[in-house]
VOLORO-784066 format. One record per residue (C-alpha): residue in three letters; x negated, y, z negated; residue number from 1. Coordinates in pm, whole numbers, plus 32768, in hexadecimal, padded with zeros to 4 digits. Example, Ala and Ser with C-alpha at 12.3 -4.5 7.8 and 13.67 -1.06 7.14 Angstrom:
residues 2
@r ala; c1 7B32; c2 7E3E; c3 7CF4; k 1
@r ser; c1 7AA9; c2 7F96; c3 7D36; k 2
end
This chain:
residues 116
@r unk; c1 6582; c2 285A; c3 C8D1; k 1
@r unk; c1 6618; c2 2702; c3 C8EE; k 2
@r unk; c1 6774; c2 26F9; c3 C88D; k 3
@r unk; c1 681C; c2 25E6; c3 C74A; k 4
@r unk; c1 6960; c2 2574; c3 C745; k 5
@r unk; c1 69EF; c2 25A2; c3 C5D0; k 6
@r unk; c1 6B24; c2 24C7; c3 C5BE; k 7
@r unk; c1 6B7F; c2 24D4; c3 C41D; k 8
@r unk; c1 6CEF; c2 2501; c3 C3A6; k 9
@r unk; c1 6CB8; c2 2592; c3 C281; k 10
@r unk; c1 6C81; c2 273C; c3 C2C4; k 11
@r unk; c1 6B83; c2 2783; c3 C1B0; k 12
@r unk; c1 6A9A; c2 2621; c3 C21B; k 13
@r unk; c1 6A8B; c2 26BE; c3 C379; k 14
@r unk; c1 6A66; c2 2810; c3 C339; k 15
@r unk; c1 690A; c2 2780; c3 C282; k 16
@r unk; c1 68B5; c2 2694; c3 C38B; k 17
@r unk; c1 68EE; c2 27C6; c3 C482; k 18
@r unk; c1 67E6; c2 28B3; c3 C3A3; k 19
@r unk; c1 66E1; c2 2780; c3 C3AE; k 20
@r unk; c1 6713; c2 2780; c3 C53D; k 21
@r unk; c1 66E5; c2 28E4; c3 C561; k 22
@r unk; c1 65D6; c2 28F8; c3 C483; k 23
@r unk; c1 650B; c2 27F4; c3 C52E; k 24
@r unk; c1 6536; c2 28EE; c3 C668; k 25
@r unk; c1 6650; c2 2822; c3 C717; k 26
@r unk; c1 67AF; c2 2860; c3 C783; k 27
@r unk; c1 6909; c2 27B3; c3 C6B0; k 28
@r unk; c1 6A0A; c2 2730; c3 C777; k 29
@r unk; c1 6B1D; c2 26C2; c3 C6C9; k 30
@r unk; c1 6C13; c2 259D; c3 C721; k 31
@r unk; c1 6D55; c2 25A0; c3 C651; k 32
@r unk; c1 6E28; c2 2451; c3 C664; k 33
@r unk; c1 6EC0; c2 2400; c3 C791; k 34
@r unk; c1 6E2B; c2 24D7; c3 C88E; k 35
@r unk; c1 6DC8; c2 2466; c3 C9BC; k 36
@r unk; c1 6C89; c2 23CD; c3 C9F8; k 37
@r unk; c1 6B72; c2 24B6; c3 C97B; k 38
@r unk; c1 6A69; c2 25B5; c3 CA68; k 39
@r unk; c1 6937; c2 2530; c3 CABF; k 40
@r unk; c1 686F; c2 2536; c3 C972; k 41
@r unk; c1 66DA; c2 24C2; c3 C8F7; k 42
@r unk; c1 6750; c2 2440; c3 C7DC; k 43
@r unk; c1 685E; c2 23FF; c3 C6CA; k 44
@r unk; c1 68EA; c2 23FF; c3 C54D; k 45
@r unk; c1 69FE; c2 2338; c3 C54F; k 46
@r unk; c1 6AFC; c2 22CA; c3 C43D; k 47
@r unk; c1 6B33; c2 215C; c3 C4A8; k 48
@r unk; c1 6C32; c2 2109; c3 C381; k 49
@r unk; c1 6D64; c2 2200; c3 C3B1; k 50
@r unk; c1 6E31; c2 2289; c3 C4C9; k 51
@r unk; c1 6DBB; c2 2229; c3 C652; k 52
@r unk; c1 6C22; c2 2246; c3 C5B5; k 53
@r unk; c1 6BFA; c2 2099; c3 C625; k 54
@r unk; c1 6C85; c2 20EA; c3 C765; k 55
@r unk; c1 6BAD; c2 21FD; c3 C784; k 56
@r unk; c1 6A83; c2 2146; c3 C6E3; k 57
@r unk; c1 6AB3; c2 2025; c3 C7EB; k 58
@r unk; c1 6AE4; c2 2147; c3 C91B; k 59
@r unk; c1 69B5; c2 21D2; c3 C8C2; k 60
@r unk; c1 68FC; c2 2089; c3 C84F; k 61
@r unk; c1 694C; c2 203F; c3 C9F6; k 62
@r unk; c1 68C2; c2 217C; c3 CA94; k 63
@r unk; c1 6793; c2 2159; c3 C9DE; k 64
@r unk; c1 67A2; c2 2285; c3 C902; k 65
@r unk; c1 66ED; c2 224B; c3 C788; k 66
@r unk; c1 67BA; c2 228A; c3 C671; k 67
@r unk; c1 678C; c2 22B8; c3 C520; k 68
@r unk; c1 68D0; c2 221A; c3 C450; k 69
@r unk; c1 6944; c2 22D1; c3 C317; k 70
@r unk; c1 6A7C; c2 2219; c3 C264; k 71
@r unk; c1 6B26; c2 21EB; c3 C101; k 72
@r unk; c1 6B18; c2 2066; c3 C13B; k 73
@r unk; c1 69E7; c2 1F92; c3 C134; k 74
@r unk; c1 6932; c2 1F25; c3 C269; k 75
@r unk; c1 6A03; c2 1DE5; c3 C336; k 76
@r unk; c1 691B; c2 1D09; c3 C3E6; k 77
@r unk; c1 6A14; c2 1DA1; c3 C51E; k 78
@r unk; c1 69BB; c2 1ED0; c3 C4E3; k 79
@r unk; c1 683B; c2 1E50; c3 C4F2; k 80
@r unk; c1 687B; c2 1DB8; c3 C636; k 81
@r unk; c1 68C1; c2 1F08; c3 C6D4; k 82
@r unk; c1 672D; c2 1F74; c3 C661; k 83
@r unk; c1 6754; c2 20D1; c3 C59F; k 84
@r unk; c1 6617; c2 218D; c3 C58D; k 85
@r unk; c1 6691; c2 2175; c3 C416; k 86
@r unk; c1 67A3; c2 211E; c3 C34D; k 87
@r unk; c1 67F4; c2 2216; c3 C1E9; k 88
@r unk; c1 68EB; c2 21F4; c3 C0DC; k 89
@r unk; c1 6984; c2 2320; c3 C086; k 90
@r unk; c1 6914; c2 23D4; c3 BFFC; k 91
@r unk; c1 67AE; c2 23DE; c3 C04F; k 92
@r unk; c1 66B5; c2 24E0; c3 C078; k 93
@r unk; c1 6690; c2 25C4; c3 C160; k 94
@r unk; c1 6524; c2 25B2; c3 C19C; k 95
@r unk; c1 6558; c2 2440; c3 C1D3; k 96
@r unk; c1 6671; c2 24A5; c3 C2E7; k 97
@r unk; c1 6555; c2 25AD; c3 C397; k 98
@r unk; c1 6462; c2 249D; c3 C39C; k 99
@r unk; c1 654D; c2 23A4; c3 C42D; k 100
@r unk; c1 65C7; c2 24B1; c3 C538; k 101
@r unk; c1 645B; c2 24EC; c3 C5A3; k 102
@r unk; c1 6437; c2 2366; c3 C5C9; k 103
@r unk; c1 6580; c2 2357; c3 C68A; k 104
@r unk; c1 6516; c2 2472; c3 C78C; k 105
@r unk; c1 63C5; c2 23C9; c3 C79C; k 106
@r unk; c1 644A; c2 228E; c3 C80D; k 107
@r unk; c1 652C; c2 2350; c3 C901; k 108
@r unk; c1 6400; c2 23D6; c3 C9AE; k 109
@r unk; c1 6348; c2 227A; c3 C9C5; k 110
@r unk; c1 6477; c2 2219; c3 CA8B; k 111
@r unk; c1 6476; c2 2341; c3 CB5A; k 112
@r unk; c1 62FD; c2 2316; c3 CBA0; k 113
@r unk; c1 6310; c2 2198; c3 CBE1; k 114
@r unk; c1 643C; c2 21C9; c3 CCD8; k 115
@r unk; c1 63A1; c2 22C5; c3 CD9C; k 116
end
């Protein structure tokens, strides 16, 4: 079970984002904004557009850890810079969000396996 770190604002968005996590056999962790700097995680879905969520994004972007980017604003060539797994407009489908997930911890284990 690799653990995802859900960091979305809005309650009902991460409640669904937390359902697609479990149901793809992995453990939620939620960050609300302004917490301290978040457990050791596989992956991410990350807000980049409101609250701490670029911060974050940027945090996590430096520690390696693929994240998946789910906003109300349009991609920013910034944000592009920080290499999301994928980038969704809200609101998208959830499907598309389980794919992207399985991508994301994919990637996390290539890293894993090429740093061992």
């Amino acid at each position: 079970m690799k653990r995802v770190l859900v960091a979305e604002p809005n309650g009902d968005v991460r409640s669904l984002i937390e359902i697609v996590v479990r149901r793809l056999g992995h453990e939620p962790v939620v960050h609300v904004d302004g917490a301290e700097e978040p457990p050791a995680v596989d992956a991410a879905v990350v807000e980049p557009g409101v609250g701490d969520g670029l911060a974050l994004a940027r945090s996590l972007f430096d520690r390696r850890v693929p994240t998946v980017f789910t906003s109300i604003f349009p991609v920013e060539p910034e944000l592009l810079d920080l290499d999301p797994v994928a980038y969704f407009v809200k609101p998208f489908p959830l499907y598309a969000l389980a794919g992207a997930l399985t991508a994301a911890l994919a990637r996390a284990g290539a890293l894993c396996a090429n740093e061992a």
